[in-house]
C-alpha distance (Angstrom), angle and dihedral (degrees) to the residues before:
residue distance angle dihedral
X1 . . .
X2 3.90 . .
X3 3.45 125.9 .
X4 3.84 96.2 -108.5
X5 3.82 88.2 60.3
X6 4.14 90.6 43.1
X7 3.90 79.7 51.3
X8 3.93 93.1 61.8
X9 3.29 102.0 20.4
X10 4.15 111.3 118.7
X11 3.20 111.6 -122.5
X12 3.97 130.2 -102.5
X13 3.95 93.8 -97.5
X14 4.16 91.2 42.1
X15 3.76 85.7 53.3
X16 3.64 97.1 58.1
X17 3.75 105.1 -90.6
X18 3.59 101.4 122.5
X19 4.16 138.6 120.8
X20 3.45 87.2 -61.3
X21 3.93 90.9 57.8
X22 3.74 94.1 38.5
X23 3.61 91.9 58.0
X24 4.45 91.0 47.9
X25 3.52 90.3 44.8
X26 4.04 93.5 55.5
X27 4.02 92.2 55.0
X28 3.18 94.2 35.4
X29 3.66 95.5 62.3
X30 3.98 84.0 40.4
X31 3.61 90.1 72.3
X32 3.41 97.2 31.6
X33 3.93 109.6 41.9
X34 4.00 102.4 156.8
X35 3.82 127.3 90.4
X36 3.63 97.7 -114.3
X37 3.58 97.0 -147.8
X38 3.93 84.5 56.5
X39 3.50 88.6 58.3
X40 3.69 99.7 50.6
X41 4.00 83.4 59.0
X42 3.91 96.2 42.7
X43 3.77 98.8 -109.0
X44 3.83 125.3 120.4
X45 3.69 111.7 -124.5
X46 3.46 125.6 171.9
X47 4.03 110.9 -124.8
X48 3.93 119.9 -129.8
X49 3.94 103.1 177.0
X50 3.88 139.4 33.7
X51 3.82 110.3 -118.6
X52 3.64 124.5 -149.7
X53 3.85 101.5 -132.1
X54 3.55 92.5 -163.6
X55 4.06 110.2 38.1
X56 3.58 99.7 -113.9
X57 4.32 93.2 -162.5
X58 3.85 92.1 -170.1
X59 3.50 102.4 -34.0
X60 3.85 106.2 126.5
X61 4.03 95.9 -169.7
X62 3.62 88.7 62.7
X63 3.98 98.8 32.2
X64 4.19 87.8 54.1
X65 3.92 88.3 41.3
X66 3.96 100.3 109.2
X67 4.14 86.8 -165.0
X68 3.86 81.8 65.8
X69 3.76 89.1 55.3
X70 3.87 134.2 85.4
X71 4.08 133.7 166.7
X72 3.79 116.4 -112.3
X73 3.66 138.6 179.0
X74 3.92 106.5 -109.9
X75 3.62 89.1 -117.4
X76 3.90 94.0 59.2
X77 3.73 88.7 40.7
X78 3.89 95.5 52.1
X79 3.78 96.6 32.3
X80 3.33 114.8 21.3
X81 3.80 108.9 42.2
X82 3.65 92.8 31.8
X83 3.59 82.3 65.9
X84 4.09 98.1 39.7
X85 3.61 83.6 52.2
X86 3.76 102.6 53.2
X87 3.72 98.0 37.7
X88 4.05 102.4 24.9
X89 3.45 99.4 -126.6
X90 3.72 131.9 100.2
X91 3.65 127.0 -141.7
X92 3.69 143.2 -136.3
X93 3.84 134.8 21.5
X94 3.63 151.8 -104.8
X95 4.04 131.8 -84.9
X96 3.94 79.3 -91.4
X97 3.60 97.2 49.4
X98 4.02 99.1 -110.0
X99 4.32 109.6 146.8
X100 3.50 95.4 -107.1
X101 4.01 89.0 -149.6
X102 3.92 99.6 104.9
X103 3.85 93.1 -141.0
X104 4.48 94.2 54.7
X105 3.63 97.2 114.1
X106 3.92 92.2 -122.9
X107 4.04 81.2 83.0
X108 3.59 96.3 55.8
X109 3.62 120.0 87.1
């Protein structure tokens, strides 16, 4: 992020990620301990943060929707859908080597 956006960014609280959130967050990955991501590949992966599937930038219908939530690792949240979210395409691959991004052409046909 560059430091102009960091300038005018709101911060965590303003943005919704208050008590309120704290306290969702903690059941939330209660019930749903895995990093989903993990999952997707077959590997068991504790999760450490609640991911907004869908960016929610503001909207609080969709940021409190817990269908637009799912538990990830912090290294898939900070690496690897940081990256499927700026370029669109997810990366990596199952235990039997299949791309596990759903457009790769390997999963087509």
């Amino acid at each position: 992020m560059s430091q102009t956006n960091d300038q005018t960014r709101a911060t965590s609280t303003e943005r919704g990620y208050n008590n309120r959130w704290r306290k969702a967050r903690a059941t939330y990955l209660r019930n749903h301990p895995l990093c989903k991501m993990h999952l997707d590949r077959g590997r068991i992966i504790p999760a450490t943060v609640v991911d907004h599937i869908e960016p929610h930038r503001g909207n609080q219908k969709l940021f409190w929707d817990t269908g637009n939530w799912q538990s990830l690792c912090a290294d898939c949240h900070d690496r690897h859908k940081q990256r499927l979210e700026r370029s669109g395409t997810e990366t990596g691959c199952n235990l039997a080597g299949i791309p596990t991004d759903r457009a790769h052409h390997w999963n087509h046909g």
